[in-house]
C-alpha positions in Angstrom: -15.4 13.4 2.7 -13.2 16.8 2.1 -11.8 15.9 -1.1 -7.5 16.4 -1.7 -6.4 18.1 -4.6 -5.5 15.3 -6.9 -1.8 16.2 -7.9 -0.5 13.1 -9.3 -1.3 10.4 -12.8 -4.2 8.7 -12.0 -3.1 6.1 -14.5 0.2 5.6 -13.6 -0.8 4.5 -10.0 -3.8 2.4 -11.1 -2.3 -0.9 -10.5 -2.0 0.3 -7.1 -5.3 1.9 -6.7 -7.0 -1.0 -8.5 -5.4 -3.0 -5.7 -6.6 -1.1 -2.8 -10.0 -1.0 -4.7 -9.9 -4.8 -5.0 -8.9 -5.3 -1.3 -11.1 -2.9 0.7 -13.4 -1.8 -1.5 -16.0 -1.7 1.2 -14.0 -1.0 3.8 -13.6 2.7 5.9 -11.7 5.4 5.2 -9.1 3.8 8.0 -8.9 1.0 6.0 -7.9 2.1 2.7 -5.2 4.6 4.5 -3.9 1.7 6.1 -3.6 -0.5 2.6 -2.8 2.5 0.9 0.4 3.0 3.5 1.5 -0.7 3.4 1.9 -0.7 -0.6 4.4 2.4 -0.3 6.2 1.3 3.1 7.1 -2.2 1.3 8.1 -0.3 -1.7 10.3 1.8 -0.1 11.9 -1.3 2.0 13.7 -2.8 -0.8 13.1 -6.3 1.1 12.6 -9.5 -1.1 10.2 -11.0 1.6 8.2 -8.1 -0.1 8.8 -8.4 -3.7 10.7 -5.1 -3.0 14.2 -6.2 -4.3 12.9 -5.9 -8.1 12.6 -2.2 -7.8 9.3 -2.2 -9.5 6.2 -1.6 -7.7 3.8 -4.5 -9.5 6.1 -6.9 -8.0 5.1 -6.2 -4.3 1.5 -6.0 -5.4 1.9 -9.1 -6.9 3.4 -10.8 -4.0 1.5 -9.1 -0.8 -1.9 -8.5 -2.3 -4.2 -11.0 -3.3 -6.5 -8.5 -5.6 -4.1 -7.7 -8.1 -1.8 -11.5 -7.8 -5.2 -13.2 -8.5 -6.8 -10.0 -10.8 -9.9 -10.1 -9.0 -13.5 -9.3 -10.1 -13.3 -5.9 -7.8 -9.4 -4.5 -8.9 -10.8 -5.2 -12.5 -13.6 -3.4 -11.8 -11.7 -0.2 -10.9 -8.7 -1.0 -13.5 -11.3 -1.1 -16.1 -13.3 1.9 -14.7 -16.6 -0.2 -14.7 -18.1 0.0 -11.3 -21.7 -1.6 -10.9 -23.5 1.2 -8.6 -22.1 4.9 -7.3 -21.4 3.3 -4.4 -18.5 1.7 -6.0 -17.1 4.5 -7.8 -17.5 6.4 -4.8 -15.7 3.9 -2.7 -12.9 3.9 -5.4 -12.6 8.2 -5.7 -11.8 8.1 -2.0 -8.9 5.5 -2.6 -8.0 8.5 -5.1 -8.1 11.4 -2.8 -7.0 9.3 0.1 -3.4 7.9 -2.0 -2.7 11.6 -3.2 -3.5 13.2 0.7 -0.7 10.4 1.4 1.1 11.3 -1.1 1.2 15.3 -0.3 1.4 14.7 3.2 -2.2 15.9 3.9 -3.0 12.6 5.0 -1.5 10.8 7.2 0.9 8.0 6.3 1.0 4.8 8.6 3.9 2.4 9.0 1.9 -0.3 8.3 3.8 -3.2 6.5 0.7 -6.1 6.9 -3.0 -6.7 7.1 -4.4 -10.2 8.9 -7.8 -10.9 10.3 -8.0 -12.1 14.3 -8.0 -15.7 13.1 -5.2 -15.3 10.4 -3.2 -14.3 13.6 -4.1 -17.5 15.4 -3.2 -19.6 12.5 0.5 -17.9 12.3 1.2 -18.3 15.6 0.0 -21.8 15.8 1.7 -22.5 12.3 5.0 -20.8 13.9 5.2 -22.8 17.0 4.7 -26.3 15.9 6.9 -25.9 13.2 9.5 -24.4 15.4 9.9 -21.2 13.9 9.8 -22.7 10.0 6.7 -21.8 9.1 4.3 -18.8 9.8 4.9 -15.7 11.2 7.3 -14.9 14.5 3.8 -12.4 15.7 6.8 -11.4 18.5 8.3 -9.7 15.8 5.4 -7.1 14.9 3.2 -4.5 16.7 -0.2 -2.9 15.6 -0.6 0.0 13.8 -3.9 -0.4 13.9 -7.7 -1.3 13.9 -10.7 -1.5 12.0 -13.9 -4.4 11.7 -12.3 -5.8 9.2 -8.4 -6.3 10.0 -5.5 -5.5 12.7 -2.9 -3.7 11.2 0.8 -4.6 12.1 4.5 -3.2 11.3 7.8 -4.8 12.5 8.5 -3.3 15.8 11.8 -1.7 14.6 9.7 -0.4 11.5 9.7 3.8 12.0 6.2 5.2 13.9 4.0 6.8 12.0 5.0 9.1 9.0 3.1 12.4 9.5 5.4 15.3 7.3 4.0 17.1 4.9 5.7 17.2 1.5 6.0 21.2 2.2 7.9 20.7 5.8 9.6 18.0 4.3 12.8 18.2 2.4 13.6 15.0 1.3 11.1 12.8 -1.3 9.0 10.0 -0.1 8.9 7.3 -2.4 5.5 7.9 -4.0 6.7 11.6 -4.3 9.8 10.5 -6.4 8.4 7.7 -8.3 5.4 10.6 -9.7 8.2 13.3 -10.4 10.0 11.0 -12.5 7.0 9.3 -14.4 6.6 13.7 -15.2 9.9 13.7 -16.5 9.7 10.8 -18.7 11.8 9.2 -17.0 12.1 5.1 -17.3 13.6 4.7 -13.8 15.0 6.7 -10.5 16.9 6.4 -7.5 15.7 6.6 -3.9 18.1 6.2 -1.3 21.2 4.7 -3.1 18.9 2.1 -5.2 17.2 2.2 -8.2 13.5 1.9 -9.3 11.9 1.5 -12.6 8.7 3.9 -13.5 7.3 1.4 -15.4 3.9 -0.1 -14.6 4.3 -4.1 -16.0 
């Protein structure tokens, strides 16, 4: 694996790295880009379906992501820094490399918004169309993104493509790039687009 430059506080994005740890910990490298992607793009929505609305970041992890909602054996493994074998802490300095690369635009962002399993699908859909739209997922609604052995990735049709700028072509701040400048500054919240956001992990 070529390794990023690490260019952001490791232990101000824990929760979030613990997360992707806890999630696909043994997962590939697609994988954890595509997890890694999904916590920012619901961030940046500001959508309550998403725990977005709050402006604080812990809130969508704790409503999208099963690791950190239930504090799973794996996210504490990698929130505590204990990891059972080298695999493990290997597994969990990639989510590292692979979050900052996403974060300076080395690696490429996805517009991933969810993560199901083939059956997961089935059971929306089914769910959706006996309930007449009430319950489940409208699967209409949303496209892939992506791939991998363990999940098909999926983002709202009318969600933008895929996010490949760099933060040195780029201009503006994503939202990961202006939620780390103000945790520098000391800051105890932000704006980003017109709303604002608080820096603190709770």
């Amino acid at each position: 694996m070529a390794e990023n430059k690490v260019d952001f506080d490791i232990k101000s994005y824990l929760p979030v790295l613990a997360t992707v740890y806890g999630e696909v910990a043994n997962g590939d490298r697609e994988d954890k880009i595509h997890l890694i992607s999904s916590i920012f793009n619901r961030a940046e929505s500001g959508k309550a379906e998403f725990g977005a609305d709050t402006g604080r970041i812990t809130d969508v992890l704790n409503k999208g992501y099963y690791a950190y909602s239930t504090k799973s054996k794996k996210f504490m493994e990698a929130f505590n820094q204990k990891f059972p074998d080298k695999a493990s802490k290997d597994s969990f300095n990639e989510i590292i490399y692979l979050t900052s690369g996403i974060l300076n635009g080395s690696v490429p962002r996805y517009g991933t918004l969810f993560n199901l399993k083939a059956d997961e699908i089935a059971q929306q859909k089914d769910m959706f169309k006996k309930s007449g739209g009430k319950r489940g997922m409208n699967m209409s609604l949303l496209e892939k993104t992506g791939e991998t052995n363990r999940h098909i990735y999926m983002k709202y049709k009318e969600a933008s493509k895929v996010v490949k700028k760099s933060a040195s072509s780029s201009k503006e701040m994503d939202f990961g790039q202006a939620y780390s400048s103000a945790r520098k500054q000391g800051l105890k919240e932000f704006t980003f687009k017109g709303k604002k956001y608080s820096t603190e992990m709770k």
